[in-house]
Residue frames as qw, qx, qy, qz and C-alpha x, y, z in Angstrom:
[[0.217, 0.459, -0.237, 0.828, 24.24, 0.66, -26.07],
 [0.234, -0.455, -0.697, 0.503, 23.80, 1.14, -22.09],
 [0.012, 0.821, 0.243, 0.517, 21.23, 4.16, -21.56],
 [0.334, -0.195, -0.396, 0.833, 22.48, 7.17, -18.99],
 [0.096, -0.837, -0.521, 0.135, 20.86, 8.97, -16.86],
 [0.333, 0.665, 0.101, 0.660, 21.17, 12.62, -17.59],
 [0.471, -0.837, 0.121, -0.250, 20.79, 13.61, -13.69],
 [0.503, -0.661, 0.555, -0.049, 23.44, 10.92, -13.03],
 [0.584, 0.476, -0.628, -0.195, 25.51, 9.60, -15.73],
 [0.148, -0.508, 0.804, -0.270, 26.70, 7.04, -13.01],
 [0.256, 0.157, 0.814, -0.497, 23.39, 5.85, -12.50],
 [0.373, -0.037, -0.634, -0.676, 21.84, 4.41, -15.65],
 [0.069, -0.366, -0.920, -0.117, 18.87, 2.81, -13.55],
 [0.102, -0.374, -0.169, 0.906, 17.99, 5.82, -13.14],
 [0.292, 0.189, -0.500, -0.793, 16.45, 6.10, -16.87],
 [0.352, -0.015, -0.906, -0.235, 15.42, 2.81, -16.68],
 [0.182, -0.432, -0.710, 0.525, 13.14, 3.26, -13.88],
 [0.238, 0.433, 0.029, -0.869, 11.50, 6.56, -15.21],
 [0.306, 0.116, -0.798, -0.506, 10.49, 4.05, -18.54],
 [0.241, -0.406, -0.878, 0.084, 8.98, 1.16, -16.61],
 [0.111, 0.441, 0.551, -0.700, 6.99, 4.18, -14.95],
 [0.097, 0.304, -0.520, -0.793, 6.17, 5.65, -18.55],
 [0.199, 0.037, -0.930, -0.306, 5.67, 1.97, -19.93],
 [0.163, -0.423, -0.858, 0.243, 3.26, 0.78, -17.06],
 [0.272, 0.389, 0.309, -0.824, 1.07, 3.89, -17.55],
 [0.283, 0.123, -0.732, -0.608, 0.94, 3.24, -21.55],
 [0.254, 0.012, -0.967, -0.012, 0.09, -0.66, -20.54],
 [0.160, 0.238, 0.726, -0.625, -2.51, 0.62, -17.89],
 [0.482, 0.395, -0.043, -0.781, -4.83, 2.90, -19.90],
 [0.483, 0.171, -0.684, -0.519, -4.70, 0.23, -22.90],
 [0.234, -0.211, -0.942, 0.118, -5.92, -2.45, -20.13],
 [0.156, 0.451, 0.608, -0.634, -8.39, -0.21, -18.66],
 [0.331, 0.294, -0.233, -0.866, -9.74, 0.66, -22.45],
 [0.215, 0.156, -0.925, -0.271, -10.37, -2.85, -23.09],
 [0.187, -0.127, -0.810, 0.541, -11.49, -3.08, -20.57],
 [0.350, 0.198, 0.110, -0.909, -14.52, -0.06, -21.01],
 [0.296, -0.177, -0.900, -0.268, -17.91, -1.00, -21.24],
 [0.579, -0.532, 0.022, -0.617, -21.18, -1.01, -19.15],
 [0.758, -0.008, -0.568, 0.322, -20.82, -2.32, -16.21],
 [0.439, -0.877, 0.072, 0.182, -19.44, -0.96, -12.42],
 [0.170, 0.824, -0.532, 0.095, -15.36, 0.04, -12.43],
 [0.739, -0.583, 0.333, -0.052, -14.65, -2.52, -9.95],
 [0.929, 0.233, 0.058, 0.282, -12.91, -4.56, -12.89],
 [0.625, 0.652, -0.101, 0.417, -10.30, -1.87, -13.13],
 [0.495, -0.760, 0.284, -0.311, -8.82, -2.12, -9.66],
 [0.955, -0.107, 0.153, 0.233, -6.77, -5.59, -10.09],
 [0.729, 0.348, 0.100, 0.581, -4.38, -3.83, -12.75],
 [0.087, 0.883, -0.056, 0.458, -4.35, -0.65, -11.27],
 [0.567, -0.731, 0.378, -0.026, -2.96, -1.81, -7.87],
 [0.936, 0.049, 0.178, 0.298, -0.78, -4.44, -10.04],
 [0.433, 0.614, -0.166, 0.639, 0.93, -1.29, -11.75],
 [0.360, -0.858, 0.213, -0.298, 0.95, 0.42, -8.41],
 [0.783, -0.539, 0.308, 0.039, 3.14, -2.71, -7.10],
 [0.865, 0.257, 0.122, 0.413, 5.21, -2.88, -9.67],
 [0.065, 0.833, -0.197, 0.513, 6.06, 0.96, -9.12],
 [0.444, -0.845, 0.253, -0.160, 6.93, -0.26, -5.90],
 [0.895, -0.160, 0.163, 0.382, 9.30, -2.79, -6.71],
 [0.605, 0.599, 0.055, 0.521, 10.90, -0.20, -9.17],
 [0.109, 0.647, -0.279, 0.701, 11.21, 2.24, -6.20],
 [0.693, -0.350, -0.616, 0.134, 11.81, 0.13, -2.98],
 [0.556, -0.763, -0.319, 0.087, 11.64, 0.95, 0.13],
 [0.755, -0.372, 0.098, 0.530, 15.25, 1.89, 0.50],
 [0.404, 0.575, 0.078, 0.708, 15.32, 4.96, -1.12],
 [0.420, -0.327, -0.297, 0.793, 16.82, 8.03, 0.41],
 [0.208, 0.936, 0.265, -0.104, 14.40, 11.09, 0.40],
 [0.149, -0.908, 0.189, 0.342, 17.91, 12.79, 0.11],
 [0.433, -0.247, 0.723, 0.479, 19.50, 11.18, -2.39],
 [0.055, -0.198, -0.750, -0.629, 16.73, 10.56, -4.61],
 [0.306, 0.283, 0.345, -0.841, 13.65, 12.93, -3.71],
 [0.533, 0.209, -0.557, -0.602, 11.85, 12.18, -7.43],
 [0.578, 0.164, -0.755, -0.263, 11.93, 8.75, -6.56],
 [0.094, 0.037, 0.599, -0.794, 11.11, 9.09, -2.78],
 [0.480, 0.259, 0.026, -0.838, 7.75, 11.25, -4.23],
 [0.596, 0.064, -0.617, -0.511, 6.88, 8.36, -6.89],
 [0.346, 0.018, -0.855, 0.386, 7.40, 5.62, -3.99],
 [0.250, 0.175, 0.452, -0.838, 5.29, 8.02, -1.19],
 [0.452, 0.280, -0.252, -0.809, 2.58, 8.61, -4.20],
 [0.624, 0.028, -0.724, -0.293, 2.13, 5.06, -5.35],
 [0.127, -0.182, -0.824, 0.521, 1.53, 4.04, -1.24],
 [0.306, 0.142, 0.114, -0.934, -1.09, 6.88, -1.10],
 [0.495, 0.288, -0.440, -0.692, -2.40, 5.93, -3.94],
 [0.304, 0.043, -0.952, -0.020, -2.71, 1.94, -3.10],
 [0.115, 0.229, 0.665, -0.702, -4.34, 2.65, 0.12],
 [0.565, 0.351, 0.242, -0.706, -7.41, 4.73, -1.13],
 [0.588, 0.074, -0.427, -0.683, -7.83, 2.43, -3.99],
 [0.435, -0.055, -0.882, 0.176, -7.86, -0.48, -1.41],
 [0.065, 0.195, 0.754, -0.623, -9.75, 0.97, 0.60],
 [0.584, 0.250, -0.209, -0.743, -12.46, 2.38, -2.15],
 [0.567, 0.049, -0.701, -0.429, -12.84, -1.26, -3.39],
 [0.036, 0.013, 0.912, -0.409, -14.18, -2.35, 0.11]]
């Protein structure tokens, strides 16, 4: 059965795109628990910008702030959010 989005029945990747954001948080934390330990953080900067690009592939460039603000914000947020940790791991 296809899933629909409740904001836009039309527009079932809609759902499917809120998941993978969901999923890839789950997937982070459990790699960055494994991950715990003594030690510096630096190890937990590879997977954290990997989930950060994968958020961007789920919300490319080509969204319309006006069409799809939510997904604009996640898109804006996950750029931010690369930067300083690219720019912390120098």
């Amino acid at each position: 059965m296809e899933r629909v989005s409740t904001d836009h029945p039309e527009d079932s990747g809609r759902t499917d795109r809120w998941q993978s954001l969901v999923a890839g948080a789950f997937l982070l934390e459990e790699t960055l628990a494994s991950k715990e330990g003594p030690g510096d953080a630096s190890g937990a900067l590879p997977p954290a910008l990997r989930y950060l690009d994968s958020l961007l592939e789920v919300f490319p460039s080509s969204l319309d702030p006006v069409e799809d603000f939510e997904g604009y914000a996640v898109r804006r947020m996950a750029l931010a959010l690369r930067r300083a940790l690219e720019q912390g791991g120098r």
